[in-house]
GUTORKOL-378586 format. One record per residue (C-alpha): residue number from 1; residue in three letters; x, y, z. Coordinates in steps of 0.5 Angstrom, whole numbers, plus 500, padded with zeros to 3 digits. Example, Ala and Ser with C-alpha at 12.3 -4.5 7.8 and 13.67 -1.06 7.14 Angstrom:
% GUTORKOL-378586
+------+------+-----+-----+-----+
: resi : resn :  px :  py :  pz :
+------+------+-----+-----+-----+
:    1 :  ALA : 525 : 491 : 516 :
:    2 :  SER : 527 : 498 : 514 :
+------+------+-----+-----+-----+
% end
This chain:
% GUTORKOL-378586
+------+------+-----+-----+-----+
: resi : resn :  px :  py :  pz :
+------+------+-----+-----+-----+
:    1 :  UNK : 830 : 104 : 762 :
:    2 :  UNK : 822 : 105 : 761 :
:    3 :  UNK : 824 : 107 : 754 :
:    4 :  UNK : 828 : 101 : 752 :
:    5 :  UNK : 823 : 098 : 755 :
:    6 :  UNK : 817 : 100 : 750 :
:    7 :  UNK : 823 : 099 : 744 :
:    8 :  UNK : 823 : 092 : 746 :
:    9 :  UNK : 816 : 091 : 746 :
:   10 :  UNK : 815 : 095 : 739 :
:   11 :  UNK : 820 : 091 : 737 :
:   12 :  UNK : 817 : 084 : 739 :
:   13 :  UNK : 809 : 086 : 737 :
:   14 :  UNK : 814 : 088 : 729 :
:   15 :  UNK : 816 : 081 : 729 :
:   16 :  UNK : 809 : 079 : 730 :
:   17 :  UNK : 806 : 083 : 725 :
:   18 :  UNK : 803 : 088 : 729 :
:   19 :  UNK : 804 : 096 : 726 :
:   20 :  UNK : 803 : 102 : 730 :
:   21 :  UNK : 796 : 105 : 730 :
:   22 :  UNK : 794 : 112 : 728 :
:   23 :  UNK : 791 : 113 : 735 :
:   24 :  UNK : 787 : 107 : 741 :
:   25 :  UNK : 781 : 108 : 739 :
:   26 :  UNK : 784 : 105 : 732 :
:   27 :  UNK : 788 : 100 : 735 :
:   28 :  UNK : 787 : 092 : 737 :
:   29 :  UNK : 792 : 093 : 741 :
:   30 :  UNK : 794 : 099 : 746 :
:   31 :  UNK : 800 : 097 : 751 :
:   32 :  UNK : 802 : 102 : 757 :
:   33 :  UNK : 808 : 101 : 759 :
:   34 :  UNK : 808 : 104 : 766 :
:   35 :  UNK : 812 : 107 : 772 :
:   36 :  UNK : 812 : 106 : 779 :
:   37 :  UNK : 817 : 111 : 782 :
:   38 :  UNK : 812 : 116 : 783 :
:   39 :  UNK : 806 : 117 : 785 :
:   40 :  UNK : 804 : 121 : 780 :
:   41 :  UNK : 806 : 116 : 775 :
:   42 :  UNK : 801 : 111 : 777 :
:   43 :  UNK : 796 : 117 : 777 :
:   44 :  UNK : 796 : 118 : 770 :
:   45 :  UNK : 797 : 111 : 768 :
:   46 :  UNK : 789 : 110 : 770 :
:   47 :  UNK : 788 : 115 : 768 :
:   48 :  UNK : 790 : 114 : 761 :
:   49 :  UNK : 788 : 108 : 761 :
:   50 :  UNK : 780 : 111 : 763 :
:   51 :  UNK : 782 : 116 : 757 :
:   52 :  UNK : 783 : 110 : 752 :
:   53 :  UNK : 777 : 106 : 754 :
:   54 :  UNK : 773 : 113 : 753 :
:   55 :  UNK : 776 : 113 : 746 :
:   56 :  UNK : 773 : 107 : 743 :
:   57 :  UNK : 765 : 109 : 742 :
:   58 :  UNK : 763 : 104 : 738 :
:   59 :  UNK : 764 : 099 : 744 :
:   60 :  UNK : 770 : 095 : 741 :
:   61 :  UNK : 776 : 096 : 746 :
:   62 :  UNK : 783 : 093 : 744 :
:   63 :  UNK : 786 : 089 : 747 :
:   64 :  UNK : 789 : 094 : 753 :
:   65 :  UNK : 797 : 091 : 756 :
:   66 :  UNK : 799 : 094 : 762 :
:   67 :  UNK : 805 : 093 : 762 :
:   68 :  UNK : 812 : 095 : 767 :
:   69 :  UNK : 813 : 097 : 775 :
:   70 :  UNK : 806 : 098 : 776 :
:   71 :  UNK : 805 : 091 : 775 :
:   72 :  UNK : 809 : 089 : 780 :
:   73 :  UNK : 804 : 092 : 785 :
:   74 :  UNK : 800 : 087 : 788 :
:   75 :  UNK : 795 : 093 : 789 :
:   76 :  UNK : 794 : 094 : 782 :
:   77 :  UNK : 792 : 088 : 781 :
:   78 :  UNK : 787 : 088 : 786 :
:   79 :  UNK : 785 : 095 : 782 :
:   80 :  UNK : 784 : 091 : 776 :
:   81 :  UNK : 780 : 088 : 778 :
:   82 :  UNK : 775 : 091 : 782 :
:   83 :  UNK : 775 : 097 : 778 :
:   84 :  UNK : 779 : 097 : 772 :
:   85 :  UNK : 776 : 091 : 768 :
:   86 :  UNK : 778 : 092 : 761 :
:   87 :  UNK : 785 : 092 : 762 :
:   88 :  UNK : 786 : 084 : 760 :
:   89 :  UNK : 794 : 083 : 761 :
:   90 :  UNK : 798 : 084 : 766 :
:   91 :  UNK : 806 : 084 : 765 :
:   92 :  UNK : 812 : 085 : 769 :
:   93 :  UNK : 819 : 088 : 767 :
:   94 :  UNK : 821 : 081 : 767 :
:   95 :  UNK : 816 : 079 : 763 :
:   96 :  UNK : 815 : 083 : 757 :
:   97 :  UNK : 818 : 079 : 752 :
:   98 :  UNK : 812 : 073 : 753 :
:   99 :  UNK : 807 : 080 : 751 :
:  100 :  UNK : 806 : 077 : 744 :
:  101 :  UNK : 803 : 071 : 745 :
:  102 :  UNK : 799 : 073 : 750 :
:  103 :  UNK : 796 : 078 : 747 :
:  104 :  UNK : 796 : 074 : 741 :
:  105 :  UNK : 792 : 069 : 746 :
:  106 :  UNK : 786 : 074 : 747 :
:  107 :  UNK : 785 : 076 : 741 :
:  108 :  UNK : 784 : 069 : 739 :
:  109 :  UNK : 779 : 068 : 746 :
:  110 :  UNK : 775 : 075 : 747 :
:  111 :  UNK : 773 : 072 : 753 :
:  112 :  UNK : 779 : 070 : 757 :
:  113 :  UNK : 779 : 073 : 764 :
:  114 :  UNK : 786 : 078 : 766 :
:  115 :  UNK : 792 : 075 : 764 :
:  116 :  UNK : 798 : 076 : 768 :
:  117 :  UNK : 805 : 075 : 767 :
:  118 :  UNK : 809 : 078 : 773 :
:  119 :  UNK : 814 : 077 : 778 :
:  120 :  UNK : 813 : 073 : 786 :
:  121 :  UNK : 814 : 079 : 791 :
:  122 :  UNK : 822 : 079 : 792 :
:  123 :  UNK : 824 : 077 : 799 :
:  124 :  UNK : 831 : 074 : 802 :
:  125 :  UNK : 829 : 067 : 801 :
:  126 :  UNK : 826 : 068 : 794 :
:  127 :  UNK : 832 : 072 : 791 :
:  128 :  UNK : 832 : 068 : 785 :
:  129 :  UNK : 824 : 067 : 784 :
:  130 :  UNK : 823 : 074 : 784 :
:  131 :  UNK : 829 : 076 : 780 :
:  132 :  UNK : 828 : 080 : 772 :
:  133 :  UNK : 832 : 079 : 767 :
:  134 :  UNK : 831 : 078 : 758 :
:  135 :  UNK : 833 : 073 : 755 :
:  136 :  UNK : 838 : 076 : 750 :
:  137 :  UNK : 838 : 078 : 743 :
:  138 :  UNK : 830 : 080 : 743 :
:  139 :  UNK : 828 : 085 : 737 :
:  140 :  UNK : 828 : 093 : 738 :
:  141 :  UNK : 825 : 098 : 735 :
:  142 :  UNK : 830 : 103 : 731 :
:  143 :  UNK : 829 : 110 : 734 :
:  144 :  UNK : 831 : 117 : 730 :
:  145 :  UNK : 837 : 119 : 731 :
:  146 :  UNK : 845 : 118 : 734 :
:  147 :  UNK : 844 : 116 : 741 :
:  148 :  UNK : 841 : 109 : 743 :
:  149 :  UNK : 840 : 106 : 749 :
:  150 :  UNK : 843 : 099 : 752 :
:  151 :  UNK : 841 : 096 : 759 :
:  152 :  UNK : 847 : 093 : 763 :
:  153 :  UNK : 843 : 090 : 769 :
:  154 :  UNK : 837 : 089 : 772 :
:  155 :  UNK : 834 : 091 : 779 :
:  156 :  UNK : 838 : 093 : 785 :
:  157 :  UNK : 840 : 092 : 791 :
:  158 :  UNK : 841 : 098 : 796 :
:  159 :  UNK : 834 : 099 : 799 :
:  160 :  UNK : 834 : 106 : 800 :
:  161 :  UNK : 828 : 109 : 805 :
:  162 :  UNK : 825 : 111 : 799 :
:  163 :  UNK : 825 : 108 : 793 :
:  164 :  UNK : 821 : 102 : 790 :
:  165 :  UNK : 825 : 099 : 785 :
:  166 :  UNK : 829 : 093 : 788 :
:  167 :  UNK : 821 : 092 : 790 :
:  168 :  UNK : 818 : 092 : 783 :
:  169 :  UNK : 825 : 091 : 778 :
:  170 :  UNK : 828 : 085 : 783 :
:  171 :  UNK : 835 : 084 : 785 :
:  172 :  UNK : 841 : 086 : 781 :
:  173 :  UNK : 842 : 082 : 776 :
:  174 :  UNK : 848 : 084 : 771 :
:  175 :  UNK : 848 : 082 : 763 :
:  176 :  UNK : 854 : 078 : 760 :
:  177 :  UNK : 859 : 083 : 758 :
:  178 :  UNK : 860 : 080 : 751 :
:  179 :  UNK : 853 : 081 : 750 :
:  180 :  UNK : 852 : 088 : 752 :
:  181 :  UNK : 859 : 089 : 746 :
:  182 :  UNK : 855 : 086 : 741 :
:  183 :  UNK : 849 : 090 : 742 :
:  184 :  UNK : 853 : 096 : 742 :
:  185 :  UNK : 857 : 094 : 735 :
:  186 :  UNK : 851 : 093 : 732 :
:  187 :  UNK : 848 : 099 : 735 :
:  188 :  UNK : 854 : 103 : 732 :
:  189 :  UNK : 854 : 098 : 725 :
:  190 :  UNK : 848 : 102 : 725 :
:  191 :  UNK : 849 : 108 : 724 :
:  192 :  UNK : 849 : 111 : 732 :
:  193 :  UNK : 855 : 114 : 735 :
:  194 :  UNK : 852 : 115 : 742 :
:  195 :  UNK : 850 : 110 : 747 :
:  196 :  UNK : 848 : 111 : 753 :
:  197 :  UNK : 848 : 104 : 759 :
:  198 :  UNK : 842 : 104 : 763 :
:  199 :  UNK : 842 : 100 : 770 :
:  200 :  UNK : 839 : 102 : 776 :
:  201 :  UNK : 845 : 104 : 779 :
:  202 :  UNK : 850 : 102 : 774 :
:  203 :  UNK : 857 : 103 : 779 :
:  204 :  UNK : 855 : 097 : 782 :
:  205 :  UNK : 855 : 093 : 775 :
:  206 :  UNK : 859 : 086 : 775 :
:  207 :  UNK : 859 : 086 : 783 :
:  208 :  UNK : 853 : 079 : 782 :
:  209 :  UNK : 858 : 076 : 777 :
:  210 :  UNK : 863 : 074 : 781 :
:  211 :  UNK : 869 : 076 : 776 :
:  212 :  UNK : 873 : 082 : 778 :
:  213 :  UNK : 870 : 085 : 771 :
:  214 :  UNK : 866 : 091 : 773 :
:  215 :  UNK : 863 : 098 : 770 :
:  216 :  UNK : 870 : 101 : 769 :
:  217 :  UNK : 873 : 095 : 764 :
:  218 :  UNK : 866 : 094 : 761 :
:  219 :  UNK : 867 : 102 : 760 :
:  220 :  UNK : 873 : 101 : 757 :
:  221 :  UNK : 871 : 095 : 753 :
:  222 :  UNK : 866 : 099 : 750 :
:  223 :  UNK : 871 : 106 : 749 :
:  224 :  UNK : 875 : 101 : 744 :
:  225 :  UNK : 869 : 100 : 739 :
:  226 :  UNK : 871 : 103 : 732 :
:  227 :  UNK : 865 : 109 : 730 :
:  228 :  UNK : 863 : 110 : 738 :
:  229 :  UNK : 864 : 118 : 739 :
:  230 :  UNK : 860 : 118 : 746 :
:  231 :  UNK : 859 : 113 : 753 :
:  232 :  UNK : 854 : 116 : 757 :
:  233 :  UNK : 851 : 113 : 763 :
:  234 :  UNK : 846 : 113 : 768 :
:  235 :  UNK : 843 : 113 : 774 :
:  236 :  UNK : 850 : 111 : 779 :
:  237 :  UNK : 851 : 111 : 787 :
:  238 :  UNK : 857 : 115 : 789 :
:  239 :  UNK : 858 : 110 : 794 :
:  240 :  UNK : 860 : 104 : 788 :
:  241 :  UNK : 864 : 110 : 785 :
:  242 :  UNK : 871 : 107 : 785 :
:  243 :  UNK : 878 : 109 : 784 :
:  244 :  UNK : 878 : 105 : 778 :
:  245 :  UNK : 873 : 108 : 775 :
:  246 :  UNK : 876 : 115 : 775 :
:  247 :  UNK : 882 : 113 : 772 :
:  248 :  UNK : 877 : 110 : 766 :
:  249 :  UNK : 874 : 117 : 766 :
:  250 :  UNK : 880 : 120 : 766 :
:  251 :  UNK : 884 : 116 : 760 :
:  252 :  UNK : 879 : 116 : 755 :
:  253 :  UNK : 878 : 123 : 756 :
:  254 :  UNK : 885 : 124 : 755 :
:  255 :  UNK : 885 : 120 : 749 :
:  256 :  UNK : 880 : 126 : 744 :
+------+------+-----+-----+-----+
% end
């Protein structure tokens, strides 16, 4: 979901000009887009992020993004501040679509303070504030290959002891099915014959759409797209697993 994510950016910063720098030390602008799942994962992103501002010797930092999960930590801020000032925005999961205005906003003022674009802390009385979703339609990076990713849904909502992600990722929103077709018609319009659907438990998609349309039909939706040669998906709770959706599985594989 990470890599979707950056081809999401990728695309956005495209479209407002920007093109891929040789390395960070000779970028205007250098966006980590980061996890929080793991310990190790936030580990090596402040060290990255020293690493960057170490490369810039001549003492003209670009504009460092610190995108994704870990933005959505209140304890990242708080390092930010104290101990990692040249990182200069701070944008959520929900929010990278508003990344190029705001980089666009500092490079036009050097002396602007951190610039956050996050998400309220999720609580059962702030479901719908601390929701994050994309809008529909934003720009992606074309990547190598044959396989693509297409996110299906946002956030989850199992909880497990665990796991981090309803926290930082918000409750569990599914994409419209119509829109999440289309993607994939393009996608294949475009040369790629693999997709694979992305959500933090996708068994459970549909479940928040109140329209009996669950994973199995979008399943079979796209199964039905002329030049798709693969569905992969991930990641899914057995829990969600339904009967449905082994008779999906077992008859389209009995149609190759």
């Amino acid at each position: 979901m990470n890599e979707r994510d950056s081809q999401t950016i990728e695309g956005l910063l495209r479209e407002r000009g920007f093109s891929p720098a040789p390395g960070a030390e000779k970028a205007d602008v250098v966006v980590v887009n980061t996890c929080a799942v793991r310990q190790s994962a936030e580990a090596k992103v402040w060290s990255r992020l020293g690493q960057i501002a170490a490369s810039c010797k001549n003492g003209k930092l670009p504009v460092i993004v610190l995108s994704g999960c870990m933005a959505q930590l209140p304890e990242t801020l708080e390092r930010i501040k104290k101990r990692v000032p040249y990182v200069k925005i701070v944008t959520g999961p929900g929010h990278i679509d508003r990344l190029p205005e705001l980089v666009e906003r500092v490079l036009h003022d050097r002396s602007e303070k951190l610039v956050t674009a996050i998400s309220p802390a999720r609580s059962e009385s702030r479901r719908s504030d601390s929701t994050q979703t994309l809008p529909e339609k934003l720009p992606r990076a074309k990547v190598l290959g044959v396989s693509a990713y297409v996110t299906i849904m946002y956030g989850c909502d199992n909880f497990c002891t665990y796991c981090i992600v309803p926290y930082v990722r918000g409750p569990q929103v599914s994409r419209d099915p119509q829109f999440i077709i289309e993607e994939v018609e393009e996608l294949v319009c475009l040369g790629y014959t693999e997709v694979t659907l992305l959500g933090q438990n996708v068994n459970a998609y549909g479940m928040d759409l109140k329209t009996n349309y669950g994973f199995s039909d979008l399943l079979q939706d796209i199964d039905q797209i002329p030049g798709l040669n693969r569905i992969r998906y991930f990641t899914s709770h057995p829990r969600d697993f339904s009967r449905d959706m082994v008779n999906t599985i077992r008859n389209a594989g009995a149609r190759l």
